[in-house]
N, C-alpha and C positions, 0 to 999 in steps of 0.2 A: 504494500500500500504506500504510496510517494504519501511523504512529508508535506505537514500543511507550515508553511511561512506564516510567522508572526510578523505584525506590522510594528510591536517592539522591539523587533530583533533586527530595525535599517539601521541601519548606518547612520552617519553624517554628512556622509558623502552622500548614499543615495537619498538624505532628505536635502542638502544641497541641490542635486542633479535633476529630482521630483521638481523645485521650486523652479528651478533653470526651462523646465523642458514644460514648466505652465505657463509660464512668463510669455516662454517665445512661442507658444500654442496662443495665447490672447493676444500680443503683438499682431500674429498673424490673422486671427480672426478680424480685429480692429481693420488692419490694411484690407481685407475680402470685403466687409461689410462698407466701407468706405467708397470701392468702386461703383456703390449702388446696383450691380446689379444681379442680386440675386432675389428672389421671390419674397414676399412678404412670411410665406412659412416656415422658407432657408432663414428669414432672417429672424426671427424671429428663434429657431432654435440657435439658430447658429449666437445672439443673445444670451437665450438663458445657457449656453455651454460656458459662453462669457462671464454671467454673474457667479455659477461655480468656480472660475478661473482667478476670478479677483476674491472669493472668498477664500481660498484655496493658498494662493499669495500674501494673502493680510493677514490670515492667521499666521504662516509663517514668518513672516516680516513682527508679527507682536511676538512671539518665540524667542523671536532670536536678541529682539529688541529688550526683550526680560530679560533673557543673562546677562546683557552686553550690564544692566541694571545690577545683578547681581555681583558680578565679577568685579566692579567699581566699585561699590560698595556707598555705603553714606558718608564717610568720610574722602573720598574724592582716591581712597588708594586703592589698587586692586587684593580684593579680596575673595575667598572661594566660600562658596556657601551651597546648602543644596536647593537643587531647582524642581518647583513639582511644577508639571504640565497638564494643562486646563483638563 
């Protein structure tokens, strides 16, 4: 029976490369959608794949934005602390 993958068990890398490859998936939906011309049903999913993409992004972007918090610390020096995720 093949092994099931945990989604705790990525990397940093592949939560890096995750964010990288939504980024430039929404990049490129914006540049399609912008030609105007696909259908109002195209566009329309082709949106809501969008609003996945940028919630998808901003949760990571807050992530990563927390440690960057963590790491610093309150007194302005770097300090390690542990980090719980949402």
């Amino acid at each position: 029976m093949p092994k099931k993958t945990s989604k705790k068990t990525s990397t940093k890398k592949e939560k890096s490369l995750n964010f990288e490859k939504a980024l430039n998936e929404l990049e490129s939906l914006v540049e399609t959608m912008e030609q105007g011309d696909l259908s109002l049903e195209d566009s329309l999913k082709q949106f809501e794949r969008g609003v996945e993409l940028t919630r998808q992004c901003q949760s990571a972007l807050k992530e990563a934005e927390q440690k960057v918090q963590i790491l610093i610390g309150k007194s302005g020096q770097v300090e390690l602390e542990a980090f719980e995720k949402d």
